[in-house]
C-alpha positions in Angstrom: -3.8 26.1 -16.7 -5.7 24.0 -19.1 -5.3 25.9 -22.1 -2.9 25.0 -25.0 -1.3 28.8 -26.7 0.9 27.1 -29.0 -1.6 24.2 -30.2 -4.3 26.6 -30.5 -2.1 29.1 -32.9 -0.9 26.4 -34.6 -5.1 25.7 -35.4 -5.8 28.9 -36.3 -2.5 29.1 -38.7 -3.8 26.3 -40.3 -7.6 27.3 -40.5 -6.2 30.2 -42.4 -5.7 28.8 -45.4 -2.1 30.7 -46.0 -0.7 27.3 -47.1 0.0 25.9 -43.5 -0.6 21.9 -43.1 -0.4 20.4 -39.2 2.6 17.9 -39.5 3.5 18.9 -42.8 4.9 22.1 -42.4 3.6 23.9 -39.5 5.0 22.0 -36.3 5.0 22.4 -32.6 8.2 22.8 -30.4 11.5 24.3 -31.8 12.8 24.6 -35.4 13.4 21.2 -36.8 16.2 20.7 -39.6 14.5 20.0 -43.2 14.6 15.7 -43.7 11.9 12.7 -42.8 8.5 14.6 -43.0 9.9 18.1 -42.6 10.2 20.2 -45.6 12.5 23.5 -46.3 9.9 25.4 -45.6 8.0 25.3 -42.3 6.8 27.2 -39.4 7.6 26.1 -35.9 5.3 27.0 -32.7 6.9 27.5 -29.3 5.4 29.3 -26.0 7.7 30.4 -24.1 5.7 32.1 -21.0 4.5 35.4 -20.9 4.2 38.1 -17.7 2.3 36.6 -14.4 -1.1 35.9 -14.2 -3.6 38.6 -12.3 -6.6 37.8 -10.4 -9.6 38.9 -12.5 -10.9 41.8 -10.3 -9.9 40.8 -7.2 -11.9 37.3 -7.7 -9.3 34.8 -6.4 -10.9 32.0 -8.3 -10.3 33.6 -11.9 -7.3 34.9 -13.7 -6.3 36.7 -16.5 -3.4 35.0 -18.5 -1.4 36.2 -20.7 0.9 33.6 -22.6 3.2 34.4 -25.1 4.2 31.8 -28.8 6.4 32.2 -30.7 5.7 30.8 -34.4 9.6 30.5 -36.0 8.6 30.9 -40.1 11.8 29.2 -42.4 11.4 30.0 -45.8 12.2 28.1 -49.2 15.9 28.1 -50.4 16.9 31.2 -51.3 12.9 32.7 -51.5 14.0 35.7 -49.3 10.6 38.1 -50.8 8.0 34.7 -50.5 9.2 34.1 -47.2 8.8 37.9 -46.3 5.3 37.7 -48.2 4.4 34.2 -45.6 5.8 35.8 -42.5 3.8 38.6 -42.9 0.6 36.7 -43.9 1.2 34.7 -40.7 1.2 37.5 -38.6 -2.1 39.1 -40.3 -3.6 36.0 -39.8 -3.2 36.3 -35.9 -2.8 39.6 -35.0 -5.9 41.2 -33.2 -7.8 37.7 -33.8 -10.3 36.0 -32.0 -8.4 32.6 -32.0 -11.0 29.4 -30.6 -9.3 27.1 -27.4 -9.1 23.9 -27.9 -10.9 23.5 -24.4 -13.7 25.5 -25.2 -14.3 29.7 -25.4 -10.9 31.5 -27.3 -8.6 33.9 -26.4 -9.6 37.7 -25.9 -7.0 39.3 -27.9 -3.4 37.8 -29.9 -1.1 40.5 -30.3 1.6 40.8 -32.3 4.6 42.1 -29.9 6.1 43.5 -33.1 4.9 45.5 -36.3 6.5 43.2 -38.7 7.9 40.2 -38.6 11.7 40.4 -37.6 13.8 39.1 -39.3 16.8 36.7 -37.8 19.1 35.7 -40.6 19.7 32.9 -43.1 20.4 29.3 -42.1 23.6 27.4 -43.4 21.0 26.0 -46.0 20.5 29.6 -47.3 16.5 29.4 -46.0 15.7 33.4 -44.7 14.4 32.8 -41.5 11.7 35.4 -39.4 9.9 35.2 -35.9 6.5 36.2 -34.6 5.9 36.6 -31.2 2.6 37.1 -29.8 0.7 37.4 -26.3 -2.5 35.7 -26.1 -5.5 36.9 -23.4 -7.6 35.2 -21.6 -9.6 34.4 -18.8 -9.5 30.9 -16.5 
């Protein structure tokens, strides 16, 4: 698979322009605590799978793919309605979008696998915390 789902939703977060920098506060791989170069509020990108491939009508050379990311949004301390107000601008920013691969064409779809974003708790540093998820479609 030569794709990249998480790097390529972590582009498109950032070609959004909802306040998302690449190493700044939008990451890839799993929640990092706030410290060196990672502020209280950031977004974290993780794919985790997604169901099996299919061959693309019956062509054994081409598959549809369907991987699923996870983008993990941590607000501000205490900012419980602007972190709802981001998590839910993160999710309109991706949801039914035509996002680009890195390795040339884009996906066919990103779905949001929820209506909202849900909503997981508050850290021990009292930053509200929501996830995404999302399946991704394409063809290799």
């Amino acid at each position: 698979m030569s794709a990249d789902p998480g790097g390529d939703v972590r582009a498109a977060i950032e070609a959004a322009g909802i306040g998302f920098t690449a190493g700044t506060n939008l990451f890839d791989g799993p929640e990092r605590s706030q410290g060196t170069g990672v502020q209280n509020e950031a977004a974290f990108i993780l794919p985790y799978g997604g169901p099996p491939p299919s061959a693309f009508c019956g062509n054994r050379t081409a598959e549809e793919r369907y991987p699923a990311v996870q983008v993990l949004y941590r607000s501000d301390v205490d900012d419980f309605d602007g972190g709802e107000s981001t998590a839910r601008a993160i999710l309109g920013a991706l949801h039914h979008q035509t996002i680009s691969r890195g390795v040339g064409g884009s996906y066919t779809d990103c779905t949001g696998l929820q209506s909202l974003p849900l909503y997981i708790g508050v850290d021990e540093s009292r930053r509200h915390r929501w996830t995404i998820n999302l399946e991704l479609w394409h063809r290799e």
